[in-house]
C-alpha atoms as an extended CHARMM CRD file, in Angstrom:
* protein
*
       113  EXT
         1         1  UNK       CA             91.4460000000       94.9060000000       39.0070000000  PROA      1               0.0000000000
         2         2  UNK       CA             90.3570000000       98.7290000000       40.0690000000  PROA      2               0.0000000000
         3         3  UNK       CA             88.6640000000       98.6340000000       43.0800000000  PROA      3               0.0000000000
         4         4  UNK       CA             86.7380000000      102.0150000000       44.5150000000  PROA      4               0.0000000000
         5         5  UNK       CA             85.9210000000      102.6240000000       47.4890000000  PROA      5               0.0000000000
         6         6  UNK       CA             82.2970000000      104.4480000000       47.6440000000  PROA      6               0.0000000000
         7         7  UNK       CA             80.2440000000      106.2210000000       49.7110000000  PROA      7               0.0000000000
         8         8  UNK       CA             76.8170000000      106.3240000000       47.4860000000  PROA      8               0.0000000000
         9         9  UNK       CA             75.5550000000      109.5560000000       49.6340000000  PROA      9               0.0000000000
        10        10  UNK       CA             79.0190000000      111.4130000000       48.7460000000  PROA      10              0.0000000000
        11        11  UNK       CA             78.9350000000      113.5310000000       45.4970000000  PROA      11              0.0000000000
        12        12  UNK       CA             82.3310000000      112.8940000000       45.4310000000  PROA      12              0.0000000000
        13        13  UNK       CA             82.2640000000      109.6770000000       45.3430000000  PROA      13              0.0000000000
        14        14  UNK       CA             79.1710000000      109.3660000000       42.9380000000  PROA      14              0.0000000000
        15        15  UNK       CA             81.6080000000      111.5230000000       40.7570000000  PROA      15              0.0000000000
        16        16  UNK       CA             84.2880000000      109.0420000000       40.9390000000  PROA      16              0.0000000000
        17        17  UNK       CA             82.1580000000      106.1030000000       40.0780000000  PROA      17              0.0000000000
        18        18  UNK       CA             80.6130000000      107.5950000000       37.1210000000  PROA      18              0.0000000000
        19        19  UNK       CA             84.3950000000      109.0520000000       36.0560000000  PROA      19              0.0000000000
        20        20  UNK       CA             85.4370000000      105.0700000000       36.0330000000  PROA      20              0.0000000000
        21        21  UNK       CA             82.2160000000      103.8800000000       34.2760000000  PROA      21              0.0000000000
        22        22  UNK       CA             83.2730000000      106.2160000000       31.7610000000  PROA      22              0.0000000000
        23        23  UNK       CA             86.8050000000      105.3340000000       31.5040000000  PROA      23              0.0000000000
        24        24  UNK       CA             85.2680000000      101.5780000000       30.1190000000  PROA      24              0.0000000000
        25        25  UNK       CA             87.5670000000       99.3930000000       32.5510000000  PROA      25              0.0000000000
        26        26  UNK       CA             86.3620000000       96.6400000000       34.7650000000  PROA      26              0.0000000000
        27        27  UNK       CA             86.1020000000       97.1420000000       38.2850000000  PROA      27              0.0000000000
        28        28  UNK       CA             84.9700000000       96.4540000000       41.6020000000  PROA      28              0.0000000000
        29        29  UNK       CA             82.7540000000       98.6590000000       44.0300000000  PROA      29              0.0000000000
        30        30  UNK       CA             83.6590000000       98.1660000000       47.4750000000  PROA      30              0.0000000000
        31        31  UNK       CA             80.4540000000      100.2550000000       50.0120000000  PROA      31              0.0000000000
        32        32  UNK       CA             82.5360000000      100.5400000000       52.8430000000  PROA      32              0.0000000000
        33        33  UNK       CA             79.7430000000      101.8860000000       54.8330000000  PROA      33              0.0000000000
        34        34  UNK       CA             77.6640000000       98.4970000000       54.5120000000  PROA      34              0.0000000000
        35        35  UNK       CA             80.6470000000       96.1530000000       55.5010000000  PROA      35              0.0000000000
        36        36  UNK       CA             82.8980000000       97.9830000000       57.2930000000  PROA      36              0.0000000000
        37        37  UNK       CA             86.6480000000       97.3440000000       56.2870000000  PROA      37              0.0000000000
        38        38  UNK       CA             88.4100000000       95.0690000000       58.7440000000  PROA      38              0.0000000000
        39        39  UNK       CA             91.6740000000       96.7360000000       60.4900000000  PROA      39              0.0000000000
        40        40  UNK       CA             94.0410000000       94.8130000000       57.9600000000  PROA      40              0.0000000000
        41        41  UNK       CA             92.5110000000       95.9040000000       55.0250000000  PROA      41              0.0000000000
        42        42  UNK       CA             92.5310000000       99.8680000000       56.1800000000  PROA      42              0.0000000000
        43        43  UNK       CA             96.4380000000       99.1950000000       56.6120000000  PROA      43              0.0000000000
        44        44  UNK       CA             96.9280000000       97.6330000000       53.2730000000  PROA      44              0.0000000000
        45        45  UNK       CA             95.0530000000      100.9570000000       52.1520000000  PROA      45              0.0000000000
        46        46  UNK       CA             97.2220000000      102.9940000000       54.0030000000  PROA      46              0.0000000000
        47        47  UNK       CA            100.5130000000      101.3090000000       52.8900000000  PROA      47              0.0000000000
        48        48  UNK       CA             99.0290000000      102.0580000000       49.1030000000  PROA      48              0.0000000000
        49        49  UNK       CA             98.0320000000      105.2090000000       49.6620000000  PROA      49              0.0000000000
        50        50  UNK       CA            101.8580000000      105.9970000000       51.1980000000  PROA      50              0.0000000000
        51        51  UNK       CA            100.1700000000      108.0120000000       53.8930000000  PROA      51              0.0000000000
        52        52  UNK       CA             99.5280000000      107.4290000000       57.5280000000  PROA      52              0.0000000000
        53        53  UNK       CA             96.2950000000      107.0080000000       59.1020000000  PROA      53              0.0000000000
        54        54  UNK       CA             95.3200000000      110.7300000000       60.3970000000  PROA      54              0.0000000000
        55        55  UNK       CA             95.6270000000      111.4960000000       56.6800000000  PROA      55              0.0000000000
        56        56  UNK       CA             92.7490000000      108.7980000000       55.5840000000  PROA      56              0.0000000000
        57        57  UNK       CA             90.4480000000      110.4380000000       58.2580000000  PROA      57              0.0000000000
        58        58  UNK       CA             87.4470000000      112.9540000000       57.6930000000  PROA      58              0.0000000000
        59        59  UNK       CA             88.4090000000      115.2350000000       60.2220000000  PROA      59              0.0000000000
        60        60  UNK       CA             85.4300000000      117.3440000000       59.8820000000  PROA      60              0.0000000000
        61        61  UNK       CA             83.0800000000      114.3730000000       60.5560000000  PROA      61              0.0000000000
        62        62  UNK       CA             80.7890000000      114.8010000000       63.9690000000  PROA      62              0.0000000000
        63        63  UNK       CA             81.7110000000      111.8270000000       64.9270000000  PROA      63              0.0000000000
        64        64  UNK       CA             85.8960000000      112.5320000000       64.8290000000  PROA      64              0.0000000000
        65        65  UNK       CA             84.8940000000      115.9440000000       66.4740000000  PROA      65              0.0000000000
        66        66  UNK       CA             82.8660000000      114.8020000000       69.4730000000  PROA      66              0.0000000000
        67        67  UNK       CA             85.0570000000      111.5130000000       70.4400000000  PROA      67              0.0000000000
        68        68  UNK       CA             88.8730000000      111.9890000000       68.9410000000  PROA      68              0.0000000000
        69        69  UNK       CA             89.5050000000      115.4850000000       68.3590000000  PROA      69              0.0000000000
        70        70  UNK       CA             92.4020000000      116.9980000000       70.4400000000  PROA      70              0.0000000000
        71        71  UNK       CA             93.0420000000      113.4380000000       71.9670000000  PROA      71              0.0000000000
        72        72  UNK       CA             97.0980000000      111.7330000000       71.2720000000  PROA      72              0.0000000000
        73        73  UNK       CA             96.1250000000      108.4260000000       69.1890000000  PROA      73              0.0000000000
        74        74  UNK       CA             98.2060000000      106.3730000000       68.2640000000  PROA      74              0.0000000000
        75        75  UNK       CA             98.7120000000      104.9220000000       65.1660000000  PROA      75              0.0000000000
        76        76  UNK       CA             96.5880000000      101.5160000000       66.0130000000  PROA      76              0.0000000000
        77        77  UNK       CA             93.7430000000      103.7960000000       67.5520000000  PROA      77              0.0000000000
        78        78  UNK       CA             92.9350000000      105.9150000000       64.5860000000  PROA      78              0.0000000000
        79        79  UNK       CA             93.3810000000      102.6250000000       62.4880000000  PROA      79              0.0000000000
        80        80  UNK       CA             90.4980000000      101.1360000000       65.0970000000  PROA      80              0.0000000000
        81        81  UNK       CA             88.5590000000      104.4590000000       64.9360000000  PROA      81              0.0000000000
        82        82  UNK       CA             87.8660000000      103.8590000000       61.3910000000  PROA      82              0.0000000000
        83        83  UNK       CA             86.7340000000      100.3550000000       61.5020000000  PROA      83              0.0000000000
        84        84  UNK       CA             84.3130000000      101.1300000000       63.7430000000  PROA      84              0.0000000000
        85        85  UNK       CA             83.1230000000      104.4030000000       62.0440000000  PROA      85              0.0000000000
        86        86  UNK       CA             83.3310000000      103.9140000000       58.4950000000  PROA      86              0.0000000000
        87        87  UNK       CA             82.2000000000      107.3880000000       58.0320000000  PROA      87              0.0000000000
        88        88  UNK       CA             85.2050000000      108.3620000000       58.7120000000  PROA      88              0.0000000000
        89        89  UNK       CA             87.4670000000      107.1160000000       55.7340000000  PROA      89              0.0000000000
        90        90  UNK       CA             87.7680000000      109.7000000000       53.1780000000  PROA      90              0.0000000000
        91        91  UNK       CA             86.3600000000      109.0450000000       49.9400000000  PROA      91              0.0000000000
        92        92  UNK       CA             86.3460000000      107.8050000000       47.1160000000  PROA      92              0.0000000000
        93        93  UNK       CA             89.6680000000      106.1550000000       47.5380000000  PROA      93              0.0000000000
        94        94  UNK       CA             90.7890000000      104.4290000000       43.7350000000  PROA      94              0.0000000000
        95        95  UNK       CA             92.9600000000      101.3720000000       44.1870000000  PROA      95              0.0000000000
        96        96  UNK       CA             94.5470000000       99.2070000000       41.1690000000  PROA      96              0.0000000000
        97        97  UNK       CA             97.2910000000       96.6800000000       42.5200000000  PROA      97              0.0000000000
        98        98  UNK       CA             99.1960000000       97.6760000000       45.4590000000  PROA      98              0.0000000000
        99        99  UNK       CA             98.8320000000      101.7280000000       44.7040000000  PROA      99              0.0000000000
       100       100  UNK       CA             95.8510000000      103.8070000000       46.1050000000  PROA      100             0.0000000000
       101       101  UNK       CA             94.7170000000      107.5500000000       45.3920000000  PROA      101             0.0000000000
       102       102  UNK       CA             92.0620000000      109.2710000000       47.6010000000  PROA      102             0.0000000000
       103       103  UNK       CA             90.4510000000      110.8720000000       44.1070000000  PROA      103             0.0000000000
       104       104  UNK       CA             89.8390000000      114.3790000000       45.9610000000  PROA      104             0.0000000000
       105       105  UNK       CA             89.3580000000      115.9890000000       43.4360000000  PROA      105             0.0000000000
       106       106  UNK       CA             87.6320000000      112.8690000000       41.5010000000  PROA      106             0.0000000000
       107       107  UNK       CA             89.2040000000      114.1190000000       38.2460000000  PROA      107             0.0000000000
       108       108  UNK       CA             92.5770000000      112.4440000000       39.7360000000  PROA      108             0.0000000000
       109       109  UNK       CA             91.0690000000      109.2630000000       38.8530000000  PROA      109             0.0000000000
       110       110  UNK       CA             91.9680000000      110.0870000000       35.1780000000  PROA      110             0.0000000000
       111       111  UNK       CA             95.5480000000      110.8020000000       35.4790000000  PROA      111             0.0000000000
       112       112  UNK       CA             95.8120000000      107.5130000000       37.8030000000  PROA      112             0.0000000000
       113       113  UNK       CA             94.3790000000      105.4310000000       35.0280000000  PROA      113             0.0000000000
């Protein structure tokens, strides 16, 4: 099962969506922003994506500016920092087994089909 991870205010991600609603396979909408994603899941997400955590962070986000920018986290603290501010996950993020693309542009989604 393909599983997306959307944001509905994010073009990007409304992109995404409609790119997979296109593509005519099943799959499941996860709105991070309405249940946040539980520590374990973000590093299951991680160890799909093959990336570490600063690279799953919107680093442009107020939020990341105002409380973690410039600070040393470690890998457990920016893990934390995004399970309690959802905002800050990039997005959309396309998973389908145990491998993950953040679909930046969305038209990755097609070549990860």
């Amino acid at each position: 099962m393909i599983k997306i991870y959307h944001n509905p205010r994010c073009s990007k991600s409304r992109e995404g969506l409609a790119i997979l609603q296109e593509s005519g396979q099943d799959f499941q909408i996860v709105k991070y922003l309405n249940q946040p994603l539980r520590e374990e899941e973000i590093k299951d997400l991680l160890q799909a994506l093959d990336c570490d955590p600063i690279d799953l962070v919107r680093t442009n986000e107020k939020i990341w500016k105002e409380e973690f920018k410039g600070k040393e986290l470690s890998r457990d603290q920016i893990i934390k920092a995004m399970h309690e501010n959802p905002k800050l996950i990039q997005r959309p993020i396309i998973m389908r087994k145990d491998k993950a693309i953040i679909a930046r542009p969305p038209e990755k989604i097609k070549e990860f089909l």
